[in-house]
mmJSON file of the N, C-alpha and C atoms, coordinates in Angstrom:
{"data_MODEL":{"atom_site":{
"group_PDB":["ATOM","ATOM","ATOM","ATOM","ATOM","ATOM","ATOM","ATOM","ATOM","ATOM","ATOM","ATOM","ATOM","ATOM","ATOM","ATOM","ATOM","ATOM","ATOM","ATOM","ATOM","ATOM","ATOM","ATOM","ATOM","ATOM","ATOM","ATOM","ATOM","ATOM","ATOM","ATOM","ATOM","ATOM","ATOM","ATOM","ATOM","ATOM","ATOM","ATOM","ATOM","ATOM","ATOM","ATOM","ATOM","ATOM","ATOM","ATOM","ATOM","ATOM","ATOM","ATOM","ATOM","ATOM","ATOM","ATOM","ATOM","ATOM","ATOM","ATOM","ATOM","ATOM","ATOM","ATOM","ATOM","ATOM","ATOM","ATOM","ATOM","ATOM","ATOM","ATOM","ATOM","ATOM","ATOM","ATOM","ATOM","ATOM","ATOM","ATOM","ATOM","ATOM","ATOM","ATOM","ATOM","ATOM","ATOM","ATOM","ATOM","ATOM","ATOM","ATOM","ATOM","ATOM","ATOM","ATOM","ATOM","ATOM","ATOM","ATOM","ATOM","ATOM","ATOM","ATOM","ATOM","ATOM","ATOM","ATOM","ATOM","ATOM","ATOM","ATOM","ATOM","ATOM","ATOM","ATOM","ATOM","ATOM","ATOM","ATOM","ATOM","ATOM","ATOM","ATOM","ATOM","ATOM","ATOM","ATOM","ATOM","ATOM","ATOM","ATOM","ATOM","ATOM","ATOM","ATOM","ATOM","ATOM","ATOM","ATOM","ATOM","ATOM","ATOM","ATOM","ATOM","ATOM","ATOM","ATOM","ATOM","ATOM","ATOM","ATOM","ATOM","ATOM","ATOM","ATOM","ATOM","ATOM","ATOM","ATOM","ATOM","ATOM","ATOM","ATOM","ATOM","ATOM","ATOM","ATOM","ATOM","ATOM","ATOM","ATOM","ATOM","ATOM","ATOM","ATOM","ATOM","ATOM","ATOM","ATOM","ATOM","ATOM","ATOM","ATOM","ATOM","ATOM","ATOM","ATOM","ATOM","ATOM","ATOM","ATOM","ATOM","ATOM","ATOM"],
"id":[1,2,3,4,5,6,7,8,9,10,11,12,13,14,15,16,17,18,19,20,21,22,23,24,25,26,27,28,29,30,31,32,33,34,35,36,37,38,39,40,41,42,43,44,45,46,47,48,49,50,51,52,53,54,55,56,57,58,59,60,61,62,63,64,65,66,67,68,69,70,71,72,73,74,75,76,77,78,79,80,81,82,83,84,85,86,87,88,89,90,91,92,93,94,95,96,97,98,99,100,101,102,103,104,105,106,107,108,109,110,111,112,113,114,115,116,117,118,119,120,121,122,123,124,125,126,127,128,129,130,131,132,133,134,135,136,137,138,139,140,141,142,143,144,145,146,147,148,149,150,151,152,153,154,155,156,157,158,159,160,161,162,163,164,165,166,167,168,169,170,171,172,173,174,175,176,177,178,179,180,181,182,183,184,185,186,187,188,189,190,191,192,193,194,195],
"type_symbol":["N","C","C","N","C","C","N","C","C","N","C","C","N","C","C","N","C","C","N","C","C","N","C","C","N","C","C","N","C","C","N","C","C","N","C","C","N","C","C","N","C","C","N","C","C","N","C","C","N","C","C","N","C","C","N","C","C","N","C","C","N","C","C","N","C","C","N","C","C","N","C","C","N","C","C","N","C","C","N","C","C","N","C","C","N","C","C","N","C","C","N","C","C","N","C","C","N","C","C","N","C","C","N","C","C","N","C","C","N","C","C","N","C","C","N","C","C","N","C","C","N","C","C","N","C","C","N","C","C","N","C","C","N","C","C","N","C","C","N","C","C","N","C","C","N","C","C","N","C","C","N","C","C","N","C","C","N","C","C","N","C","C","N","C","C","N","C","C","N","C","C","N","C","C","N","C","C","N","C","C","N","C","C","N","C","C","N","C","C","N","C","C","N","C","C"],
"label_atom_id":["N","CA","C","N","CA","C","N","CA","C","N","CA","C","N","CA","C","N","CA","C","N","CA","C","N","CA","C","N","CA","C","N","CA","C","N","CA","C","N","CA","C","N","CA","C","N","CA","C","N","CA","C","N","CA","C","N","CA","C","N","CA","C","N","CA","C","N","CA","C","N","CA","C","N","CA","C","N","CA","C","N","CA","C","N","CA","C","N","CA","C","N","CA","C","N","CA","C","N","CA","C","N","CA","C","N","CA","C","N","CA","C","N","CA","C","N","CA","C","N","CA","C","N","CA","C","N","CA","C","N","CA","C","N","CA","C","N","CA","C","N","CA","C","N","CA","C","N","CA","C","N","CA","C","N","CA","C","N","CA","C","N","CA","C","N","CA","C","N","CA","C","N","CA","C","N","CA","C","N","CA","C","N","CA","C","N","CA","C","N","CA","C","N","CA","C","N","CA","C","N","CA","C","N","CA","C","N","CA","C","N","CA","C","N","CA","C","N","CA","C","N","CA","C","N","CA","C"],
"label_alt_id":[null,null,null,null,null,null,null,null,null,null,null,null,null,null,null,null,null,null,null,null,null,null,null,null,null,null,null,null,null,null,null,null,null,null,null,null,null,null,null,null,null,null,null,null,null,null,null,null,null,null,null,null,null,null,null,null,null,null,null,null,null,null,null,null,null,null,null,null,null,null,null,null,null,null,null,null,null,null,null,null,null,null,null,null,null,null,null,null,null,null,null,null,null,null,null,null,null,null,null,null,null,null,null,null,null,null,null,null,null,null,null,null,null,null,null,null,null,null,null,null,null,null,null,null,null,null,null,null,null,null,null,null,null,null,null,null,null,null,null,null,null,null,null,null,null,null,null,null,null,null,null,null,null,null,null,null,null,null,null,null,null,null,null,null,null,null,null,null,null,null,null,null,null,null,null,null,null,null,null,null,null,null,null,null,null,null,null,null,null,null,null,null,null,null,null],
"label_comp_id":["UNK","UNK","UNK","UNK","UNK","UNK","UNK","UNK","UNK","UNK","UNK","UNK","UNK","UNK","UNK","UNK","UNK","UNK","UNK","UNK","UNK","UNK","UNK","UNK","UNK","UNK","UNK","UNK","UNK","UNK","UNK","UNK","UNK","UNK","UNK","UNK","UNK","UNK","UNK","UNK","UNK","UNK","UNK","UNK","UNK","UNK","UNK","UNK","UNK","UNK","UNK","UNK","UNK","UNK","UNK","UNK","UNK","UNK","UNK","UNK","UNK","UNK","UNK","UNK","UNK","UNK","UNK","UNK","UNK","UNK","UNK","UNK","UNK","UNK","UNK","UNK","UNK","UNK","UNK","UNK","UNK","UNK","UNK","UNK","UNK","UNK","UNK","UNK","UNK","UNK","UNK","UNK","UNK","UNK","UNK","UNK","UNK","UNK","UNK","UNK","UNK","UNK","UNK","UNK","UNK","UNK","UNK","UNK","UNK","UNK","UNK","UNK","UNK","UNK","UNK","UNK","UNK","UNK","UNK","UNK","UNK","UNK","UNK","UNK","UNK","UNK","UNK","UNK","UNK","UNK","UNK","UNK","UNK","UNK","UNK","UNK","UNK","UNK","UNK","UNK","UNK","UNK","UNK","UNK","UNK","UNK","UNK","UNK","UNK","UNK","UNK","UNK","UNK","UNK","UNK","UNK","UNK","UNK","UNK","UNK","UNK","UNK","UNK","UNK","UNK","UNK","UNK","UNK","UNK","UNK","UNK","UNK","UNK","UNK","UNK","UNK","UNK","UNK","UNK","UNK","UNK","UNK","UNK","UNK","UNK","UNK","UNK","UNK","UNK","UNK","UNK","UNK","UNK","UNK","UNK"],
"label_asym_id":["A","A","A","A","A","A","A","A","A","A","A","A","A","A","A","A","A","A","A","A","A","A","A","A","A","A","A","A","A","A","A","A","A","A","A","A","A","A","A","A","A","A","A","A","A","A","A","A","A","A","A","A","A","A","A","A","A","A","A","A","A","A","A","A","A","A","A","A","A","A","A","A","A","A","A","A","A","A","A","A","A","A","A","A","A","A","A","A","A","A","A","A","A","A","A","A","A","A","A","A","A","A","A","A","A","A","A","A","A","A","A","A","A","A","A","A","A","A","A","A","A","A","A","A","A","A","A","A","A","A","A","A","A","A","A","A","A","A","A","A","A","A","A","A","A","A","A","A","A","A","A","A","A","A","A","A","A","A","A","A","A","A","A","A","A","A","A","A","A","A","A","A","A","A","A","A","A","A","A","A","A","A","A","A","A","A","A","A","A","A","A","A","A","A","A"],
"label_entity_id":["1","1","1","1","1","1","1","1","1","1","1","1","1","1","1","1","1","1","1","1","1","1","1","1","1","1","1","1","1","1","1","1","1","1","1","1","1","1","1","1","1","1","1","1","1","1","1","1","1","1","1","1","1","1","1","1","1","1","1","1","1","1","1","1","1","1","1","1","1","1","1","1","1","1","1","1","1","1","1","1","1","1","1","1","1","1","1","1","1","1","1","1","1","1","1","1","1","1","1","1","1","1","1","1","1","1","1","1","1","1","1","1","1","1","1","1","1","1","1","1","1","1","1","1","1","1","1","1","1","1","1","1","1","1","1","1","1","1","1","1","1","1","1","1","1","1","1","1","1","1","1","1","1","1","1","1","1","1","1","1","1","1","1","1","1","1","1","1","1","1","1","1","1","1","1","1","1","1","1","1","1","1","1","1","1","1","1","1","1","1","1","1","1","1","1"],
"label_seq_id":[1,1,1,2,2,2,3,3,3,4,4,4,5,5,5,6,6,6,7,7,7,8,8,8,9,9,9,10,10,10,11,11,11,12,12,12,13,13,13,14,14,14,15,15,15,16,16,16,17,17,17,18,18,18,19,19,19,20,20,20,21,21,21,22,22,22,23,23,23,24,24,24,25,25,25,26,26,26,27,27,27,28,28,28,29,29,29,30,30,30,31,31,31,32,32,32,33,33,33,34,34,34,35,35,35,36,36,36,37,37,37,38,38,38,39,39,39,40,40,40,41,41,41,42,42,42,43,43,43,44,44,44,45,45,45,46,46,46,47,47,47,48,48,48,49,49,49,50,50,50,51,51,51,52,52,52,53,53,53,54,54,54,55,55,55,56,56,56,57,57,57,58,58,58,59,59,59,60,60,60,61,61,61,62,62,62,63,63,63,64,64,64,65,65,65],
"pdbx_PDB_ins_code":[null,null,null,null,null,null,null,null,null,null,null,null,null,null,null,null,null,null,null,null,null,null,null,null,null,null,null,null,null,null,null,null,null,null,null,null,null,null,null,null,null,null,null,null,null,null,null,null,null,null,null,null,null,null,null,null,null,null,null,null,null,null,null,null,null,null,null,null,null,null,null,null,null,null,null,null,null,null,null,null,null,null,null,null,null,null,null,null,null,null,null,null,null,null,null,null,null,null,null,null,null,null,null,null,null,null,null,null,null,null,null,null,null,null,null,null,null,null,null,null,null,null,null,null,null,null,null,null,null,null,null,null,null,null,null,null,null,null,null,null,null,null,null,null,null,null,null,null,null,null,null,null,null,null,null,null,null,null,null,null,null,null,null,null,null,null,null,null,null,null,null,null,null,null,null,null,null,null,null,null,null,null,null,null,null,null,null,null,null,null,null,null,null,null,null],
"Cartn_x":[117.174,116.267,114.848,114.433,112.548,113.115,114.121,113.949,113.739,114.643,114.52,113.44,112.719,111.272,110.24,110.621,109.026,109.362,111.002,111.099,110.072,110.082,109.37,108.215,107.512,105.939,105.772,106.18,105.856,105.649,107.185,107.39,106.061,105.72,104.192,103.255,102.54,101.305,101.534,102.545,102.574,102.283,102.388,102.604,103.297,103.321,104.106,103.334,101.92,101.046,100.928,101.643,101.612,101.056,100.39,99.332,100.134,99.901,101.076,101.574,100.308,100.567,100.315,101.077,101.375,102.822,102.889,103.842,104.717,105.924,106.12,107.106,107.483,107.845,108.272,107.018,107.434,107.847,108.348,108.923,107.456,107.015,106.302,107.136,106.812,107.12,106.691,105.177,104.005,104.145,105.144,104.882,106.619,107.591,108.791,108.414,107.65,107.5,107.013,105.616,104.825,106.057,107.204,107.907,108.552,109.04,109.963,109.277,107.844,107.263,106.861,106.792,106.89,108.341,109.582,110.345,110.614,109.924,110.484,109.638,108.065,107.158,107.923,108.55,109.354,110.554,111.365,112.24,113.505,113.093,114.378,115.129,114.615,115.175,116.485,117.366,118.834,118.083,119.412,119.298,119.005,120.587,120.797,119.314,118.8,117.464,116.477,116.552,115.662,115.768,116.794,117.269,116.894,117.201,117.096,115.566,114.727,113.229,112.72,113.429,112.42,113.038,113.768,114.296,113.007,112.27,111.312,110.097,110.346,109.194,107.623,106.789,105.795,105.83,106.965,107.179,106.29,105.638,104.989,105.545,105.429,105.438,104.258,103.415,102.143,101.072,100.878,100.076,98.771,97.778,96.716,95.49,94.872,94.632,93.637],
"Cartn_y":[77.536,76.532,77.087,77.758,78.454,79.441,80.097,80.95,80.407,79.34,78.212,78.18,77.744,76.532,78.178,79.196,80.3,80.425,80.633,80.567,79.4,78.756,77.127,77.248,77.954,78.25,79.355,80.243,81.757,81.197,80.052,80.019,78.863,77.762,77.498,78.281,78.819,79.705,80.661,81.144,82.744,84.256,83.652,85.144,84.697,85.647,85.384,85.65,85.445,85.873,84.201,83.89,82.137,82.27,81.152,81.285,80.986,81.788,81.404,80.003,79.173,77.498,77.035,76.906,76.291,75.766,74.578,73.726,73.059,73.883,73.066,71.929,71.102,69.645,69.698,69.618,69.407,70.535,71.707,72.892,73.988,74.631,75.448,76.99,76.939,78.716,79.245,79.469,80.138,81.173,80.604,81.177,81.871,81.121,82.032,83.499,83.447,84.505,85.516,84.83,86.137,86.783,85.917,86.383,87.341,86.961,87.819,89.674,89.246,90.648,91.393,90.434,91.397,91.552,91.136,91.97,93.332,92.993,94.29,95.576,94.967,96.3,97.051,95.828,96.341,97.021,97.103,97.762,97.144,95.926,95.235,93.754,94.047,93.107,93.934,92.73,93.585,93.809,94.499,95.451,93.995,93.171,92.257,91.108,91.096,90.189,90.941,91.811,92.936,92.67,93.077,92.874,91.383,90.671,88.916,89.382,88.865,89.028,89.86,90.875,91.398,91.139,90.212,89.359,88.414,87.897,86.796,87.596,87.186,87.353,88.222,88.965,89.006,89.601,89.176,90.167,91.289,91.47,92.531,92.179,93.192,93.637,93.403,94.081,94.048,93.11,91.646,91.013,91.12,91.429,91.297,90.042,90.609,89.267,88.816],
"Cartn_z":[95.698,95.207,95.057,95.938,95.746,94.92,94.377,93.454,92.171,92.249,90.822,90.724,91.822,91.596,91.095,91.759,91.059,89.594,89.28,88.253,87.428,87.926,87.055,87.235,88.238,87.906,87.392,87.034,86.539,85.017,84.594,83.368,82.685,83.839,83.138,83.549,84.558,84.784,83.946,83.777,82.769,84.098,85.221,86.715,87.299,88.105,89.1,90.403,90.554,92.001,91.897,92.896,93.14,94.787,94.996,95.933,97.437,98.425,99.828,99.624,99.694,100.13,99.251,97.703,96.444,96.797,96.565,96.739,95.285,94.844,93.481,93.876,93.554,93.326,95.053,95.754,97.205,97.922,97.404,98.449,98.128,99.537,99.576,98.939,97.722,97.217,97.581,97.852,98.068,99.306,100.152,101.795,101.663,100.938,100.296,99.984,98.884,97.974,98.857,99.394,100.274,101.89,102.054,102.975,102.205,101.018,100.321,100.503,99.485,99.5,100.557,101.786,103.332,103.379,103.261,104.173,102.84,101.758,100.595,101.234,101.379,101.999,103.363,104.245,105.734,105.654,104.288,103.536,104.003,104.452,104.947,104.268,102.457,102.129,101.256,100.829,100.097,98.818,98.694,97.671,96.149,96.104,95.911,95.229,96.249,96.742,95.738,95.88,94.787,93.498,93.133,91.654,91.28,92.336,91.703,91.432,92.2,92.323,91.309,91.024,89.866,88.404,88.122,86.916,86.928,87.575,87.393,86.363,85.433,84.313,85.496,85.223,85.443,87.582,87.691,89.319,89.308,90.524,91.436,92.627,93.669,94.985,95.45,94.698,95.192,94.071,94.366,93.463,93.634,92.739,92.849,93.878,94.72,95.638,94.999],
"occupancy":[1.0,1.0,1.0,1.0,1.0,1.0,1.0,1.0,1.0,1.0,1.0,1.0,1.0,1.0,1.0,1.0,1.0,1.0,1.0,1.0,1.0,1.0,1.0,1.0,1.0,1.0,1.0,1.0,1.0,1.0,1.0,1.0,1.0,1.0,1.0,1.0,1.0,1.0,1.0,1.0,1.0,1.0,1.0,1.0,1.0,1.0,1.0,1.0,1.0,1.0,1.0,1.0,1.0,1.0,1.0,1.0,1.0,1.0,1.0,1.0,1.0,1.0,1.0,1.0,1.0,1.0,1.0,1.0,1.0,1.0,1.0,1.0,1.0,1.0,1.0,1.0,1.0,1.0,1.0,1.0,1.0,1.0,1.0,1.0,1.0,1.0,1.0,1.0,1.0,1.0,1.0,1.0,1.0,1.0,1.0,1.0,1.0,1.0,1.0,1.0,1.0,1.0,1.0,1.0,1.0,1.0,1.0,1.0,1.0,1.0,1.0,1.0,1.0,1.0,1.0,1.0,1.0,1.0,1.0,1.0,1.0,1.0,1.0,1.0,1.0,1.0,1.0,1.0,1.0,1.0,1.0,1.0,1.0,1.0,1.0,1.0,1.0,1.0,1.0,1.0,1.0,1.0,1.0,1.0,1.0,1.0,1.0,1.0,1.0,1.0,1.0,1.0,1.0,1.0,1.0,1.0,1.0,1.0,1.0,1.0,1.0,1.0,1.0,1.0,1.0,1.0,1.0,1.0,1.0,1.0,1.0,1.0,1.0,1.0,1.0,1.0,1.0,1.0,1.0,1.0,1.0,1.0,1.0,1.0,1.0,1.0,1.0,1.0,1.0,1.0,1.0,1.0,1.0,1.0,1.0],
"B_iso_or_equiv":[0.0,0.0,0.0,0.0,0.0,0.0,0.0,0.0,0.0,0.0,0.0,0.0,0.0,0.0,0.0,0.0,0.0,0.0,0.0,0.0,0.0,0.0,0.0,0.0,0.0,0.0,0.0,0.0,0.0,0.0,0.0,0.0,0.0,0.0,0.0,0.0,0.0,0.0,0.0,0.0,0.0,0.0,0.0,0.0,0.0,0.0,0.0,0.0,0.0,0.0,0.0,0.0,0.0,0.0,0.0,0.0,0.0,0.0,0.0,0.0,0.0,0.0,0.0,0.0,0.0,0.0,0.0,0.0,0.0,0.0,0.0,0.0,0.0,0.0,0.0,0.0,0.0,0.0,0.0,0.0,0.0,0.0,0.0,0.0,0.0,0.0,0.0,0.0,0.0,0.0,0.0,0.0,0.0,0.0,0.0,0.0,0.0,0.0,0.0,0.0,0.0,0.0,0.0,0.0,0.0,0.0,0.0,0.0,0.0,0.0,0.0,0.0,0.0,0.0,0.0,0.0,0.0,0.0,0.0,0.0,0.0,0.0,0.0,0.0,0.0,0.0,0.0,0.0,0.0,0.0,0.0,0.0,0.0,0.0,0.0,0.0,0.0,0.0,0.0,0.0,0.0,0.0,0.0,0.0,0.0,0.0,0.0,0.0,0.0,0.0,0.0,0.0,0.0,0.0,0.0,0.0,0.0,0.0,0.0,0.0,0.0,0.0,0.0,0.0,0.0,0.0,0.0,0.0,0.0,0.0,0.0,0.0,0.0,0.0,0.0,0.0,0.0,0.0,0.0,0.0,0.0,0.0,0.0,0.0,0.0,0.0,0.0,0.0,0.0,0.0,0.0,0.0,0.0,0.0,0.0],
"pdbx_formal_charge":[null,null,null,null,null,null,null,null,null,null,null,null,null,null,null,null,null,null,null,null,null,null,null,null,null,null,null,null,null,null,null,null,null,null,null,null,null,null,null,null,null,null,null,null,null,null,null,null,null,null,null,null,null,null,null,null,null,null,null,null,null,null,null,null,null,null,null,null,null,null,null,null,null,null,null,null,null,null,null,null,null,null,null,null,null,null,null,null,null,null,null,null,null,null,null,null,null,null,null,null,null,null,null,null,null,null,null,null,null,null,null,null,null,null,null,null,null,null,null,null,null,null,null,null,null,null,null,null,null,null,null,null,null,null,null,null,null,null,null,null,null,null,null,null,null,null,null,null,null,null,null,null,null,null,null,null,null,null,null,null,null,null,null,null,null,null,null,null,null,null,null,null,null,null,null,null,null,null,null,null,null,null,null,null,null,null,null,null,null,null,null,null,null,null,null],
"auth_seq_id":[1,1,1,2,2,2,3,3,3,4,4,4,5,5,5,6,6,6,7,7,7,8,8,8,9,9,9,10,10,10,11,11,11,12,12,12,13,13,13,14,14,14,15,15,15,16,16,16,17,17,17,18,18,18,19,19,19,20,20,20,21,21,21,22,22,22,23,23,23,24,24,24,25,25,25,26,26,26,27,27,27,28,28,28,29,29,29,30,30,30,31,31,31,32,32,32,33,33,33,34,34,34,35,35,35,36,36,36,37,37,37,38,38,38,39,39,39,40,40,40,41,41,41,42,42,42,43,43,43,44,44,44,45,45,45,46,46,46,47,47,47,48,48,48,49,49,49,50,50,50,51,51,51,52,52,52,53,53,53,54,54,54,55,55,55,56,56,56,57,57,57,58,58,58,59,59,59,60,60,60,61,61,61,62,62,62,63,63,63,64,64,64,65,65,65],
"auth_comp_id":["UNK","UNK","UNK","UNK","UNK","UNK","UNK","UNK","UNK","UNK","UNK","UNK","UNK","UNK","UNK","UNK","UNK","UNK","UNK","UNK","UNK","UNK","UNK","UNK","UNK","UNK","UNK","UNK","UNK","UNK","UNK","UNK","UNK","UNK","UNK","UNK","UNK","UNK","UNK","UNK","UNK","UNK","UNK","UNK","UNK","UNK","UNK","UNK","UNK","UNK","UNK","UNK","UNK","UNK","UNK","UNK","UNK","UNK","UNK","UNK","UNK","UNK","UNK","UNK","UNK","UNK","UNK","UNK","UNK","UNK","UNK","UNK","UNK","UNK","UNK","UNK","UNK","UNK","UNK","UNK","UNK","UNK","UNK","UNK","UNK","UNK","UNK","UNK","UNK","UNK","UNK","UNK","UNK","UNK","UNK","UNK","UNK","UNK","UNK","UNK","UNK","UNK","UNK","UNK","UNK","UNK","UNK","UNK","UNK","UNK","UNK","UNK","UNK","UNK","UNK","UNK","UNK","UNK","UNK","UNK","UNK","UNK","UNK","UNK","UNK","UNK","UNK","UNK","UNK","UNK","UNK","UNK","UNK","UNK","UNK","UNK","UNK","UNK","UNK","UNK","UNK","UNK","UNK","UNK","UNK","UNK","UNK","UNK","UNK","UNK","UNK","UNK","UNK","UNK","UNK","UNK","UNK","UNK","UNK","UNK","UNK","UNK","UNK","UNK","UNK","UNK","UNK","UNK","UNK","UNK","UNK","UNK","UNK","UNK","UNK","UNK","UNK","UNK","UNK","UNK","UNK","UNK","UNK","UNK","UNK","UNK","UNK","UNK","UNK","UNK","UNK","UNK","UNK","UNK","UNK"],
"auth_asym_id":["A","A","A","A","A","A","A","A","A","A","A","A","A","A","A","A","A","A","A","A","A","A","A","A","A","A","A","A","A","A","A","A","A","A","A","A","A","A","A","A","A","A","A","A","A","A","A","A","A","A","A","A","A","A","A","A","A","A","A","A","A","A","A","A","A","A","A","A","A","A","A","A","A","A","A","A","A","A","A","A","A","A","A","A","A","A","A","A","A","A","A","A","A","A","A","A","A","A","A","A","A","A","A","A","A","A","A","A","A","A","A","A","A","A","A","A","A","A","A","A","A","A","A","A","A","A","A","A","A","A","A","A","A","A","A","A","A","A","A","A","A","A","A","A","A","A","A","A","A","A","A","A","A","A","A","A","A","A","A","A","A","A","A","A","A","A","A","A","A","A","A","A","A","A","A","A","A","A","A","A","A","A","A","A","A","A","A","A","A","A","A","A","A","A","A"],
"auth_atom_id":["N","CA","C","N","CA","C","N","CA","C","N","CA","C","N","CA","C","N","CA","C","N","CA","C","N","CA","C","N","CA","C","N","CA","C","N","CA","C","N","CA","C","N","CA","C","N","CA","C","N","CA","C","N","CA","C","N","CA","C","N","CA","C","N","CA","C","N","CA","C","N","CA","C","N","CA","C","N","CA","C","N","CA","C","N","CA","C","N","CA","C","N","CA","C","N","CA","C","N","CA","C","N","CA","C","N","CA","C","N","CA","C","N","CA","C","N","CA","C","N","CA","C","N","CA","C","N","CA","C","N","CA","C","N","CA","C","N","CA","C","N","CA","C","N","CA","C","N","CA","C","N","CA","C","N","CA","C","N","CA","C","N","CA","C","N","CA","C","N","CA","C","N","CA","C","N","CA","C","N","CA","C","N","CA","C","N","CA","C","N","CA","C","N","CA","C","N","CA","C","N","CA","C","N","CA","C","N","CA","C","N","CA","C","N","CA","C","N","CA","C","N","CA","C","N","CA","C"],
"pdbx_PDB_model_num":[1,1,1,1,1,1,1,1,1,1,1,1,1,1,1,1,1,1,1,1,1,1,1,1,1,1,1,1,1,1,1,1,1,1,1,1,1,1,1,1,1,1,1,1,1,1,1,1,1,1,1,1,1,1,1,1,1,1,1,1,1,1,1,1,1,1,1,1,1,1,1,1,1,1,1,1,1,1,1,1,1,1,1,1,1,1,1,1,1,1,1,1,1,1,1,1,1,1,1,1,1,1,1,1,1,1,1,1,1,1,1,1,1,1,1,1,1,1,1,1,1,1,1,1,1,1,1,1,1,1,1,1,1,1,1,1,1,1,1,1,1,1,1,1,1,1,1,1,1,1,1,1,1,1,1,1,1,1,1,1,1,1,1,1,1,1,1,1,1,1,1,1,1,1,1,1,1,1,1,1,1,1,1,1,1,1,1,1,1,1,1,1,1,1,1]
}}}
């Protein structure tokens, strides 16, 4: 479901650097996403998890702060 929902903000904002505590229709993505890109920096996310994540239009690892 938070993969859906960044999908749905990337596709109106046009990025994908969505803010920790941005909330789309009620679920916090914001604090998803930034977990996501810590466990990728801790090298402990799947492989799997990877590939999804960087299908999202406009994906970084490292978003501009």
């Amino acid at each position: 479901m938070r993969y859906s929902l960044s999908l749905q903000y990337v596709k109106r904002e046009g990025h994908a650097n969505i803010p920790q505590r941005h909330l789309e229709n009620g679920t916090n993505i914001g604090s998803w996403v930034n977990t996501q890109r810590g466990l990728y920096a801790q090298g402990t996310l799947s492989h799997d998890r990877i590939d999804r994540l960087e299908q999202i239009p406009n994906w970084t690892w490292y978003p501009k702060q």
